[in-house]
Each structure stands twice: as C-alpha cells, then as structure tokens.
N, C-alpha and C positions, 0 to 999 in steps of 0.2 A: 566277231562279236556275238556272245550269246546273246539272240533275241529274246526281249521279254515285250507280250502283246499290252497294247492300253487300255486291252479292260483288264488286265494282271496290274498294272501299274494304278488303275482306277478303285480295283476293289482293297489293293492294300492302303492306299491313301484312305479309304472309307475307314478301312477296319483299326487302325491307329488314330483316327480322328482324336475320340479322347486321351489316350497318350499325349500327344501333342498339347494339348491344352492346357492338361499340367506339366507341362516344361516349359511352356511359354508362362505359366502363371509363376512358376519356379523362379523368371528371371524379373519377373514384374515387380516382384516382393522385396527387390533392391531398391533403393531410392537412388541410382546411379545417373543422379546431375553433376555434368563433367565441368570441374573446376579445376583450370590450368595454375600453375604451377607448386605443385605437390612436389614431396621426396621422391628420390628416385624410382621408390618400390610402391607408389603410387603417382603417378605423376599428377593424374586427373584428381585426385580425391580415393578415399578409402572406398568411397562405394565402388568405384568405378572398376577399382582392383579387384575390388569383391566378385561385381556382377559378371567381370573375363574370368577369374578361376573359374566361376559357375556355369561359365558357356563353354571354356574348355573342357573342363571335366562331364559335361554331356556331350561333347562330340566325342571325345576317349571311351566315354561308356556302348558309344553307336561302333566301335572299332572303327574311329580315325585316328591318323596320327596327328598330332596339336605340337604346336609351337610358338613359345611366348615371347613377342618380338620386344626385349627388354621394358616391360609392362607398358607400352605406349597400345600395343594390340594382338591380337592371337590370330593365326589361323591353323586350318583343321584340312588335313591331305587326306584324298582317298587317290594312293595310287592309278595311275594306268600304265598301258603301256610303251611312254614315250615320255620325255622331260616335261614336253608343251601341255601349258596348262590354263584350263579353260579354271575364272574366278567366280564368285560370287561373296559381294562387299554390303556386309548389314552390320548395321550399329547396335550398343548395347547402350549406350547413352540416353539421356532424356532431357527433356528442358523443365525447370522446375514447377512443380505442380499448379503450382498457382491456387485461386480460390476457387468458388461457385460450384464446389461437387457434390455430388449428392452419397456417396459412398466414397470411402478413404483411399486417398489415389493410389496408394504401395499395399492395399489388401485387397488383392483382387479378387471377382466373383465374376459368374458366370450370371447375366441376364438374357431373358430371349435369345438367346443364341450369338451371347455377345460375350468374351472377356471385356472387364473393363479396369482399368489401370492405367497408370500413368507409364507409357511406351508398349502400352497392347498394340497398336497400329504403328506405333513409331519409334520403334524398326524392330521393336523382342520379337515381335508375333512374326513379322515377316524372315526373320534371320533362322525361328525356329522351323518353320515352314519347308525352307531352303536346304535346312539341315534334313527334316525327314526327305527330300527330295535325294537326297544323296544317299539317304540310309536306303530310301526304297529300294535303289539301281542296283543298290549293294546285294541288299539280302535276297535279291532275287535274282544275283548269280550272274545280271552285267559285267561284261567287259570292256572297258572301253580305251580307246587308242590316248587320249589326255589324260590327266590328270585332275580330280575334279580340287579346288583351294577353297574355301569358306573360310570370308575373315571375317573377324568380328573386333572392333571399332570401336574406341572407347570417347574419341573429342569432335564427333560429326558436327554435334550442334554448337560447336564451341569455336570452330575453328577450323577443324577439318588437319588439325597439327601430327595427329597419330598417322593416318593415311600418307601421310608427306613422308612423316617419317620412315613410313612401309616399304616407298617408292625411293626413297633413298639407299635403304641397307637390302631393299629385298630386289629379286626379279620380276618384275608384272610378268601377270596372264596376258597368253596372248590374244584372248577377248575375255570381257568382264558383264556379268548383269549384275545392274543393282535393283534389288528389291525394296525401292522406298518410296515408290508412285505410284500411278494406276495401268494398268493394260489399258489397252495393247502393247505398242512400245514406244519410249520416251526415246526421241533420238538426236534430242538437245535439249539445252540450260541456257536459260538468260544467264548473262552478264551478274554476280550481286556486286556493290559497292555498299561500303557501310563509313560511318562516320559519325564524328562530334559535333554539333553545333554550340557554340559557346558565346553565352554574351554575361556580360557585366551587369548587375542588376543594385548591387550595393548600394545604400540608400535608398530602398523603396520598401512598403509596407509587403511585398511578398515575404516571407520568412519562411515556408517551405514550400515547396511543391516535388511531387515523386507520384511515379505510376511505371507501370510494365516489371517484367519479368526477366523479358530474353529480346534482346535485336532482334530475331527472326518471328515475333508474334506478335499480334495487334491487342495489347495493353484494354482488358477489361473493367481497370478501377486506377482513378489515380486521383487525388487527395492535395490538396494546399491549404496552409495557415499564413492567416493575412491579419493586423492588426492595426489600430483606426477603425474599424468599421462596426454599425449597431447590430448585433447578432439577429436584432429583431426585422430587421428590415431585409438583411440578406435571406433571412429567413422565406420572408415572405414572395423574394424575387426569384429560392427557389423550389417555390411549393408550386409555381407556375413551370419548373420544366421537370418532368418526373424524372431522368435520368443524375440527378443534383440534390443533394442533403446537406443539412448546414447544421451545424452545434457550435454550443461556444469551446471555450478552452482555455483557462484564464482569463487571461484578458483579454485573447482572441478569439478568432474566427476562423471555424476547420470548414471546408467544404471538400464531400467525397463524392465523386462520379465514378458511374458507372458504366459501363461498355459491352461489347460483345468481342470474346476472342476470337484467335483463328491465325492462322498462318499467314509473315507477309508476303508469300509469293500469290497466294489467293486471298485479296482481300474485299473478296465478292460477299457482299454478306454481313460482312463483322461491323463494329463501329467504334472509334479510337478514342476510349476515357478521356487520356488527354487532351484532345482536340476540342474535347467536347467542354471539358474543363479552362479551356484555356478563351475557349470562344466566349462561353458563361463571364469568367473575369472582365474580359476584353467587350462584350457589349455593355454590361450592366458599370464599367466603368469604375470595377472595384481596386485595382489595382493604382498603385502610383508609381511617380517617376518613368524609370527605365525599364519597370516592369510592364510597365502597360502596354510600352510600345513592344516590348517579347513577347507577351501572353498573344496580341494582336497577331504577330508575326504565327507563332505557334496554331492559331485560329487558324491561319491563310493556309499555309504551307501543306497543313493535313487535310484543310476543306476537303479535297480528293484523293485518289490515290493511283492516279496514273500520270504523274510528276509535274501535273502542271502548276499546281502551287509553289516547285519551286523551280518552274523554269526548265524543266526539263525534261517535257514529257516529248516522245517521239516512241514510231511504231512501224515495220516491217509486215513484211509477206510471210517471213519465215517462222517468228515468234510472238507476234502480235505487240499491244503496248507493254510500254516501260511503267512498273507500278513501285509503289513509292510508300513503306508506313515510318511513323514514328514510335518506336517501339519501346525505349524505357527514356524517363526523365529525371535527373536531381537538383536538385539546388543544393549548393557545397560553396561555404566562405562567398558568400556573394555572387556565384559566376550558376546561371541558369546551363543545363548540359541537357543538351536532347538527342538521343541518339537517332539516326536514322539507317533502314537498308533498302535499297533501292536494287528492283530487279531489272536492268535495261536490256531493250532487245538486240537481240544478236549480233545485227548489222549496224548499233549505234557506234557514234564514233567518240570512246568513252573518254576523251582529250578535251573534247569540244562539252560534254556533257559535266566534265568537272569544273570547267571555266563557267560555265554557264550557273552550276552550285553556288562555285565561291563569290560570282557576283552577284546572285539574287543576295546571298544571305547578309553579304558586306551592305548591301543597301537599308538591312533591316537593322545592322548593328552588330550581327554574330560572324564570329570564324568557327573556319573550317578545321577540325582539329583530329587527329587518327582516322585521317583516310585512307580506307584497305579496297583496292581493288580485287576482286575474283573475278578473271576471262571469262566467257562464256564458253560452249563447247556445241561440237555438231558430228553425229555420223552422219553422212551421208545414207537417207534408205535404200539405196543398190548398194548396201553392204551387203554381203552373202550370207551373212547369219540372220537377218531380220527376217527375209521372207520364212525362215525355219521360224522365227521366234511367235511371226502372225500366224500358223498353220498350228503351232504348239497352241495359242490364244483359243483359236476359230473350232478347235475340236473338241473343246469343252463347254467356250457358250457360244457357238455359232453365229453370234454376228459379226456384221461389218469391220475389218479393222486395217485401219492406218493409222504410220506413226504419226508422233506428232509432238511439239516441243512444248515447253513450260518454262514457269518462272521460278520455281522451286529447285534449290540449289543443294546437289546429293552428293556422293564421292565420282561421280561421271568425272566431272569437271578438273578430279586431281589423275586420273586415269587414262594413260592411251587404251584406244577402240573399248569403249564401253558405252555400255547403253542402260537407260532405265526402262526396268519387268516386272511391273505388279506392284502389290497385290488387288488395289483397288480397282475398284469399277467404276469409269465415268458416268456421272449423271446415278449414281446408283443411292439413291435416301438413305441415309443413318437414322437408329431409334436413339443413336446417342453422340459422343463428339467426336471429331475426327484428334487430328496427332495437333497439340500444342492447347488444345482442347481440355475446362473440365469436364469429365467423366467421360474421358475418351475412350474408345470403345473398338473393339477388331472383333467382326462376324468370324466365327469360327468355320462356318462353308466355305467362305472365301478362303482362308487358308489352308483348307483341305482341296477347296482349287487348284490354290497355287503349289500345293505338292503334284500333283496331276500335271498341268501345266510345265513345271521345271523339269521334273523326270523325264517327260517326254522331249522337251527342249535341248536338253542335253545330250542324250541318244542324239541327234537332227544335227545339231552341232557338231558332235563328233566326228560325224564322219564331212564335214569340210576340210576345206585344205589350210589353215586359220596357218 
C-alpha cells in the first residue's frame, strides 16, 4: 500500500474544505422527502430521483464507478485490490421541512460556519463528507487491499425500504460505517416499533385535530377545531398558557399549540404540541363525548417519554431507557389516529412490550393498528475494527472515547457488522438546529473532520483481516 502520512491527508481535507460545501449545498437544494410508492423510475418521489442522479453524478465526476440499483439507491465503487468490500451507507433523503425556520430550508446558506438546510446534517452533509474521504485516498495515490462502496439511500427516513432492497439484489460489505450519529462509535440501536392508535370519537364536538410531520420527530405545532364552545372564554383559558392560541372559525373554535421539535430517539429537550394540545382540552374540559376520554388518554400517554405513560417503559445496562414520542395525529371520518415510535432497549422483550401496548391502550378505548417492529442490533466493542475506528476518532480531537449505543434508528440495523461513525460531537452546542430540526444546521469543521477521520479509518481498516 502506498503510504500516505495524516498530516497529507489533514492538509488535503483543509484545502477542499470549501469545495465540499458547495456539493453538500448542491444536494440540499433538493427537497428530497421520500415518498413511497412512486413509478418505477421514481419510486420515492421525483425529488428523490432527482437528488441520487445528483449524488451519482458527483461521485462519477470524483472518478468513481456508480451504479443505480433500479432507482431504489446508488452506490459509488473505488476499486481495490480484492472483491472484499469495506461500505459506507448515507442517505439522501430528508424529513419534511416543517415550520419555525428562519431561512428557507431547500436555499441553503452558509452561517457562522454553519450550512443550513434542510438534511445539512441529516445525512447530505455527512454522505458528502464520506465521499471526499474517498476522493482524498484516491488522489493521493492510495492503494488499498478492499474495495471502498459509498451508497447513497433514498427511503432512510421513510422506511429504510431501499436499503432492504440493496441487501436483497446486492452483496453486503464485509464491514460497513454509517455516518448518521456522533463520534465516537455507535455500536448499537435500540429496538424502533411504530404504530397506529385508533379510537372512535364520532359524535363528539372534536371535528379536527392534526399535528406532526414524520413518526420519527416530536411534532412542534398541532391545531384542533371543536364546536359548542364560546370562543370568548376559551380564549381566555388560553391567554393563561402561552404555548395555546385560540380564533374562532365559523362557527367554531380553532386552537393551535405550539412545541419544540427534535428527534424521537432523543427527546431530551423538545416538547410535544400534541400532548400539550391534548392536555389543554382534557383539563379545561372542552371536549365531549368520546373525545374527551382520547384527548385525556393522549394527555397521559405522552406526559413522558420514557414509555411509562403507556406501560411500558423498561431499561438495561446496555442501552439505557426505552423512549416513547407521539409524532403525527389526524382525525379522519370520526376515528382519532395517533401515531406513535417507540425506541426500546436492547434487552427488552418486545412480546411482552407489545402486549403490555395493546392493553394499556384497550383500557383507554383505542387499538392498536400498523404495528411495525425494527430489531435492535449490537456489535460487540472487541470487534477488531472499532479499536482502528477510536484511534481514527482520538487523533483528531483527542479525547476520551468509547463506544456507546442509542436510540436512534440508522441503516445499522438492516446491515450485517456495521456500525455508526460521526459526524457529530457529543455534548457538542449548536448555534442552530440539529437533523429533523427548523434551521438545521451542519458545522462545516466538523465535516472537514470527518474527512480526516474516515481517510485515516480506512487506511486502519484495510489492513484487518475483515
């Protein structure tokens, strides 16, 4: 293998810094929210077709060879000298914008040393990253025994249906990072489960209620029209909580709440519109019938979000508690839908935890309706690639590192021996939002890390016996 040193591989990462930035702003400028069941030659949606030509056609311009896995996803080959082939799996997809931005979330700009757009962090910024990392080994004349693969992912946040498909027509690498969390290294996923809750509400003065985006986000606005009621008085009930605004609307009564987003595998932080909405109805006693007892139930259920409102909160050594959001709601012909996704930990026994669902919620009146389990996944850290992956980490920002698991749910989990690598920093402040976030935001340092970081990773890698 032609050696190349890490301050060769540090100053070329420096010196394309801006390059990089506009190819990740390149792909940001797509609005590629992935919407299942398109035509063949979209499957996800037109954007989403859109934003894999555009990431193919930049690994082809870096001289990779690209291939388009019947437009469900692409990956981009930089030979080596052997079939075996080390991956790297980042998405082009996003979750839909949502509101509260302060700049247009598909025209991205460059702040304080921030892209921001909607999928600068989650996952363009890091896929592009990945890529210069590949480009770097290249242009400066590495040789390596694998094969390096960069795929790029068009239904991550939707379903994870392209990846399946990947792993059905294609070969997996015989080890894989994914770039969609934080350093050090991720070396397990909670358990997700997602689901319907449905109850009957017909005949009652609810007549709409909606909020959320995406299952996987905690809902910063959601909205219900209820009639019966003196606009003047609800008014009044909610001039006393600030998060709660009331108008009339014909003849009814709109009330919109407000929340904080954020991701539901971390939902440290955020505060769930709905819940908030629903507690609002459910004390002040506005709702009737069969809605009151739902809005009530809707109050309990999300009070927290480590599953004990609905029975089923439990927590391990290995990945800590089981967390729990309510992430979109509609009212449709009478029948209240509230989706939930629930992250359990690793060692939960998810038999015992779906029995435990369907009896809390039969007690409140709702079923349980489109339940999707996704396993959890674990490498074990005496894998032999991680201590390369902590020494690739420790030589850029020198501290402390061990792996460690989470409840955020990546392509690991559709993957034999993978593991999640970056880009973010624990404990590390944002000037603006993370991924599922308005005005989400990817430091540009940090991805010029993470080309430093992988290039050197790689080299480390190589030469294991994988």
């Amino acid at each position: 293998m032609h050696m190349i040193s890490k301050e060769a591989v540090r100053a070329w990462a420096r010196d394309h810094e801006h390059e990089m930035g506009e190819d990740v702003m390149r792909l940001v400028r797509i609005p590629s929210v992935s919407e299942s069941g398109g035509p063949p030659q979209a499957p996800y949606g037109e954007a989403c077709a859109r934003v894999l030509d555009e990431g193919l056609s930049m690994c082809h311009e870096y001289g990779l060879e690209t291939k388009d896995i019947d437009r469900q996803c692409g990956i981009a080959v930089w030979k080596g000298q052997t079939d075996k082939t080390i991956g790297i799996f980042g998405h082009l997809d996003v979750v839909p914008a949502g509101g509260g931005w302060d700049t247009p979330p598909y025209e991205p700009v460059v702040s304080h040393g921030y892209i921001l757009g909607r999928g600068a962090s989650d996952n363009k910024g890091p896929s592009v990253a990945a890529l210069y990392a590949i480009r770097c080994l290249r242009e400066q004349g590495a040789r390596l025994k694998h094969s390096i693969q960069l795929y790029l992912g068009c239904n991550e946040e939707d379903g994870m249906a392209d990846v399946q498909y990947f792993t059905a027509h294609e070969p997996q690498p015989v080890f894989s990072l994914v770039p969609d969390v934080s350093f050090p290294v991720c070396c397990g996923e909670k358990g997700t489960l997602t689901a319907d809750l449905v109850c009957d509400i017909s005949g009652s003065n609810l007549l709409e209620f909606s909020g959320g985006v995406a299952s996987n986000s905690v809902p910063d606005s959601a909205w219900a029209v209820l009639n019966g009621l003196s606009c003047r008085d609800v008014q009044a009930l909610a001039e006393q909580c600030g998060d709660i605004t009331c108008r009339r609307e014909g003849d009814c009564v709109r009330l919109d709440a407000s929340g904080i987003a954020g991701h539901a595998a971390f939902p440290e932080g955020t505060e769930n519109a709905i819940q908030k909405l629903a507690d609002f109805l459910w004390r002040h006693h506005l709702a009737t019938g069969a809605a009151e007892r739902a809005v009530k139930f809707l109050s309990e259920a999300f009070s927290d979000a480590y599953g004990k409102g609905l029975n089923i909160d439990f927590s391990d050594d290995i990945s800590g508690k089981t967390t729990h959001v309510g992430g979109m709601v509609r009212l449709e012909k009478g029948r209240l839908v509230q989706n939930i996704n629930v992250r359990y930990a690793i060692q939960a026994d998810v038999k015992k935890l779906e029995a435990q669902l369907q009896e809390c919620c039969a007690a409140a009146g709702f079923a349980v309706k489109h339940l999707h389990n996704s396993p959890p996944c674990y490498t074990p850290p005496t894998h032999p690639a991680i201590p390369c992956l902590l020494r690739a980490y420790q030589d850029v920002y020198g501290a402390p590192a061990e792996p460690y698991v989470m409840g955020g749910g990546t392509y690991c989990r559709k993957l034999s021996n993978a593991v999640g690598f970056g880009p973010g920093m624990p404990g590390m402040p944002s000037r603006f939002g993370g991924g599922h976030q308005p005005n989400e935001g990817m430091c540009i340092e940090l991805l010029t890390n993470m080309v430093e970081i992988y290039a050197n990773a790689l080299l480390a890698i190589d030469q294991l016996p994988l």
